[in-house]
N, C-alpha and C positions, 0 to 999 in steps of 0.2 A: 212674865213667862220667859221674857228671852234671858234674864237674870237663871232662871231654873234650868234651862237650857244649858246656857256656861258651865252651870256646874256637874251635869255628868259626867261620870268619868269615863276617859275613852276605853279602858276595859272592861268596859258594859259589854261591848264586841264581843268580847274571847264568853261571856255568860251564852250570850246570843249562838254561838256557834256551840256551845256544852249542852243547852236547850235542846237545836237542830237535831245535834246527835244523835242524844241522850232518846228522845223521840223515834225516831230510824230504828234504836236499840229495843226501842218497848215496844215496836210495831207489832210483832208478831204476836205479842201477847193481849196489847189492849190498845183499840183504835181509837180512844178516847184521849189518853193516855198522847198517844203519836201527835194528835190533832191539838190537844193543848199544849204541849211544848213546842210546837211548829208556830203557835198563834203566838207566844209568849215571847220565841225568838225572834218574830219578825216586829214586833211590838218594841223589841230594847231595839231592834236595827234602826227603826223608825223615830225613833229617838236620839240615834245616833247623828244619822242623816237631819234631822232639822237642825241638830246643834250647829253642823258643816253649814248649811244654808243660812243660819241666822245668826250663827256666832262665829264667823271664819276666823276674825284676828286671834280670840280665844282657843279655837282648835288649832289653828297654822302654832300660835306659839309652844302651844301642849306637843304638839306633833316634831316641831324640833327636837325633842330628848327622846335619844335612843330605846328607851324602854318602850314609853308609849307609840313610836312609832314602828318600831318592828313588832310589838303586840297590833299595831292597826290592821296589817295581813288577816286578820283573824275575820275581821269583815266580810273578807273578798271568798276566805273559806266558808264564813256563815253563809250567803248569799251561793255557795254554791251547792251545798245541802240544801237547803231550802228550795231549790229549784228542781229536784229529786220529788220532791213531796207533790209539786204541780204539774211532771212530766208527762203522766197520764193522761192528764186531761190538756194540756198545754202546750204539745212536747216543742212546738215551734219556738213561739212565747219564752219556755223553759230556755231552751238550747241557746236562744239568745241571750239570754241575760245569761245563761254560764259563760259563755264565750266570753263578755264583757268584762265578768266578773273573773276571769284565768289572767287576762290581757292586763288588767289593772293590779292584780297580784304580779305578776309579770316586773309591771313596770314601776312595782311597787320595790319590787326585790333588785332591779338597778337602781333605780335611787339612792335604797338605803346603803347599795356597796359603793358606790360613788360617796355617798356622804361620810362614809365610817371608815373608807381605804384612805380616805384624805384626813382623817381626824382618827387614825386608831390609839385606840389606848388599850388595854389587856381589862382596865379596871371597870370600865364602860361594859364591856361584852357580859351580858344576862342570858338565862334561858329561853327568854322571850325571841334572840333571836334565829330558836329551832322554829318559832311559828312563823317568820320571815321567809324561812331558806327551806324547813323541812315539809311545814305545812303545807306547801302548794301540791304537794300527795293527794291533797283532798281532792284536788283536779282529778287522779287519777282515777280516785272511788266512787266519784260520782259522773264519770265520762261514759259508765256505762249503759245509761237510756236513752244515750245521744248517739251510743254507739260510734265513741272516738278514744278507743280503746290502745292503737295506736299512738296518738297524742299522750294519752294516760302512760304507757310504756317509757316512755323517753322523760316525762315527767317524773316518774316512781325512779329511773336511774339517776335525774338530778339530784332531787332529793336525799337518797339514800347516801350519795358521795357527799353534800354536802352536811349528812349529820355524822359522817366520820369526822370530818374538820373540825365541826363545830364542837363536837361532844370533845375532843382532845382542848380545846382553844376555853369551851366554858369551864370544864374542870379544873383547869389550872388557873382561871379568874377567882373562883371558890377556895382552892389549895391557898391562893397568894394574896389576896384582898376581902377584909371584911364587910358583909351584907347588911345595908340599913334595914332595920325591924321591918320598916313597913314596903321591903321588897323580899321578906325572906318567903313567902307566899311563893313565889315564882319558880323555888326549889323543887316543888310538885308537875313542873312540866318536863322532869328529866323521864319521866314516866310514860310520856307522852309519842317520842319519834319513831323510837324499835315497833311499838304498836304499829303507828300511823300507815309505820313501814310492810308490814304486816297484811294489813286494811286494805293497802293500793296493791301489792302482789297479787293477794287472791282475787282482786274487781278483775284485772285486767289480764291476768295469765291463764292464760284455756289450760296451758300444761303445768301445772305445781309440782314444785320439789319438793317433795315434804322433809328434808333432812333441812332444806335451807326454813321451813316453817317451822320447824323444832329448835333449830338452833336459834331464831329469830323469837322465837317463845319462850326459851329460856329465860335469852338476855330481857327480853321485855318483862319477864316477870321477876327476874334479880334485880332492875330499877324499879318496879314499883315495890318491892318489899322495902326497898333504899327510902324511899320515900315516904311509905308508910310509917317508919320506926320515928319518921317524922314530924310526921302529922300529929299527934296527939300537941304538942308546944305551938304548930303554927298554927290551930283551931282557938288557941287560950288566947289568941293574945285580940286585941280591938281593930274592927272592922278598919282595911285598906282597900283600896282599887282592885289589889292583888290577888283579894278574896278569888278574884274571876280565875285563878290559876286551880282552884280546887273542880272546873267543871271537864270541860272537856278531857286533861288527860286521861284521869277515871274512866272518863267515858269511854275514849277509846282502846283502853288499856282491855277492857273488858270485853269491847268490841272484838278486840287483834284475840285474844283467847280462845271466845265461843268459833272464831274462824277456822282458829288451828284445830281444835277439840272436831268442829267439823270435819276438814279435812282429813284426817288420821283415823276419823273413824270409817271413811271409807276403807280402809284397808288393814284396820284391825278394831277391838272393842275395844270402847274408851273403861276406863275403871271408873266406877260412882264416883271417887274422890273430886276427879277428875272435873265432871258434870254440877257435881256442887263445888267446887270453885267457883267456877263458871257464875254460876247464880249467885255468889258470894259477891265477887267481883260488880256484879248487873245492880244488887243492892247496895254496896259500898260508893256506886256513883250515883244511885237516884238520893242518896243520901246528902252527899255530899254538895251535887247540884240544888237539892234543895237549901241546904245550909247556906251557901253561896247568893241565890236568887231570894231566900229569903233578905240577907244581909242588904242586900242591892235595893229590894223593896222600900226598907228599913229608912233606908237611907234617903232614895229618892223621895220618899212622905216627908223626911225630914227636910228636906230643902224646897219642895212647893211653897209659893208664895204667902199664902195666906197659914202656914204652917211657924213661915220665920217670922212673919208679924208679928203672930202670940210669942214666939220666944222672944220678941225686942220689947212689947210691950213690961 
């Protein structure tokens, strides 16, 4: 077992947090639906977490390379979804473990600038590290049953300055240095921040601008068309870790949209076109999450013990 362990990979995480989501997403449609992707996220975390307790040296050395460890943030934002889902009934309980789970993304996001201001390289810098530095927005969208809305403001300002930076610093990584195949997956989280950005505006702002929600919806929807023209080649090619980059930006992508479509129609009527996007979008990530979690499935049967036996035999 602890053999099976070693080998998941640590962007199981980023699926786990595309699950959470992706769930939150379908709520209003089917509680069934909410409740299996909640169980199913907390199931790959859970997995995560024993690997950390029973195979440290494994994980500490995987955790060294930039990718997998600015992809590890994705934990701290799964785990803080997932506490949204118990808030109701738990909200103590919940509030803690967000807190814990803010503080450790936190202190996850000095680490990695400490490790990466002392070793920068241009060729090193990936999309992954939007989930580092932008992701912690999540903080913001889910601060609202804890009602530390506040906190979530100052939050949604970090973030939002740190995906100018970042988006100027990864593009030019892309422009100037070629992407191993089995990282070009990662290209689908450009998709991902402008939403995010999105997401935590409207948690946490009693008063919306809607000119900055439109413009913020443009841009979020000219990166995921970027992206999409994409995808048909990063789906052909054989399952990587990286798969995990096909879930949550989707997810949120669609999220940041049904928001803005929200908000704008308080104060004018939205056109059908409009509406079906929207659901366009809400299928294009139960889709793609499934493809994803399928792949992960696939895979984790493939490396159970009594699995690689038959294949040595």
């Amino acid at each position: 077992m602890k053999d099976f362990l070693s080998k998941i990979p640590v962007p199981i995480v980023a699926v786990s947090l595309g699950l959470a989501s992706l769930g939150n997403l379908l709520k209003p449609s089917s509680k069934f639906l909410y409740a299996f992707c909640g169980i199913l996220a907390l199931i790959f975390l859970l997995l995560m977490i024993s690997k950390i307790i029973f195979c440290t040296p494994t994980f500490i050395e995987e955790f060294r390379m930039p990718v997998i460890s600015s992809v590890f943030a994705s934990f701290f934002m799964a785990v803080m979804v997932l506490t949204n889902y118990i808030a109701d009934r738990f909200i103590t309980f919940a509030f803690i473990i967000w807190v814990f789970s803010v503080i450790g993304h936190i202190i996850l996001i000095i680490y990695f600038t400490i490790r990466r201001v002392y070793n920068f390289s241009l060729k090193d810098i990936f999309p992954t590290y939007f989930v580092t530095y932008v992701g912690i927005i999540v903080a913001a969208i889910t601060s609202v049953p804890f009602k530390m809305q506040p906190v979530g403001k100052v939050i949604f300002v970090f973030g939002l300055a740190a995906y100018v930076v970042l988006f100027i610093l990864i593009t030019l990584r892309y422009i100037k240095h070629e992407v191993h195949v089995s990282l070009k997956p990662l290209f689908c989280i450009y998709t991902a921040p402008m939403s995010l950005a999105i997401a935590g505006y409207s948690a946490v702002f009693e008063q919306k601008s809607l000119k900055f929600l439109f413009i913020a919806g443009c841009i979020a929807q000219l990166l995921y068309l970027i992206v999409l023209t994409q995808l048909p080649k990063l789906l052909r090619s054989q399952f990587y870790p990286s798969f995990a980059a096909f879930t949550f930006p989707f997810v949120i992508t669609a999220t940041a949209l049904k928001q803005v479509v929200a908000n704008i129609s308080t104060v004018a009527t939205i056109p059908i076109w409009m509406t079906a996007l929207v659901n366009i979008e809400i299928f294009i990530a139960i889709i793609l999450v499934s493809y994803s979690v399928i792949h992960y499935l696939i895979y984790l049967y493939k490396i159970l013990p009594m699995n690689r036996l038959k294949s040595q035999s």
